[in-house]
N, C-alpha and C positions, 0 to 999 in steps of 0.2 A: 514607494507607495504600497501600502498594504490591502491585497481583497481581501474578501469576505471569502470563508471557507463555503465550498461545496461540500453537499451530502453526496458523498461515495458509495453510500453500502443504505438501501431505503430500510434493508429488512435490519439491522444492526444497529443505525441513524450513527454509522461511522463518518466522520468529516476526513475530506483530502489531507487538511493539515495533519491532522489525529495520523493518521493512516503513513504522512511523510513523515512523521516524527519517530513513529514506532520501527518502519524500515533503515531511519538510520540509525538507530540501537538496538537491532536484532537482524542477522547476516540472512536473509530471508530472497531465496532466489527463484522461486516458484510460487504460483497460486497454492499449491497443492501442502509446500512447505507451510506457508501463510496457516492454512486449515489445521495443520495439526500444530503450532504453535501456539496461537491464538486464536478466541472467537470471535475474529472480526468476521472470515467469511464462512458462510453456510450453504456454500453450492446451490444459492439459486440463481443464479448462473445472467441474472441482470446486470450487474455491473461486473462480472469477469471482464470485459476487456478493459474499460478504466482502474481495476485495481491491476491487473498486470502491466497496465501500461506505468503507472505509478516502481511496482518493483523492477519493473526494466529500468528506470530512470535510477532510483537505489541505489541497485546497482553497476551502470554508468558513474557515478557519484561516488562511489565508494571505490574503482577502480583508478579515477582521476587521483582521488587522496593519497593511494596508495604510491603511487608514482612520481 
């Protein structure tokens, strides 16, 4: 079953999906990383903890692959 993406980022109108997509084709392991990669985020600091919680998970995901 497929949902509906959520708005991740209000100030950007980034969507989770957009956001999961992007994390799994750029090794991206920090908010901070995130900021100077791309401009999805712009440190207004609303959604920091759903996009780091998103790169933690990336991350997790990327380390299962590995393995």
């Amino acid at each position: 079953m497929h949902t509906m993406a959520d708005v991740i980022c209000l100030c950007n109108q980034i969507w989770d999906e957009d956001l999961r997509e992007y994390l799994a084709t750029h090794e991206i392991n920090s908010i901070e990383e995130l900021r100077q990669e791309a401009s999805i985020c712009n440190k207004c600091m609303q959604c920091e903890e759903l996009v780091q919680t998103e790169i933690y998970h990336a991350r997790i995901r990327r380390q299962q692959q590995s393995s």
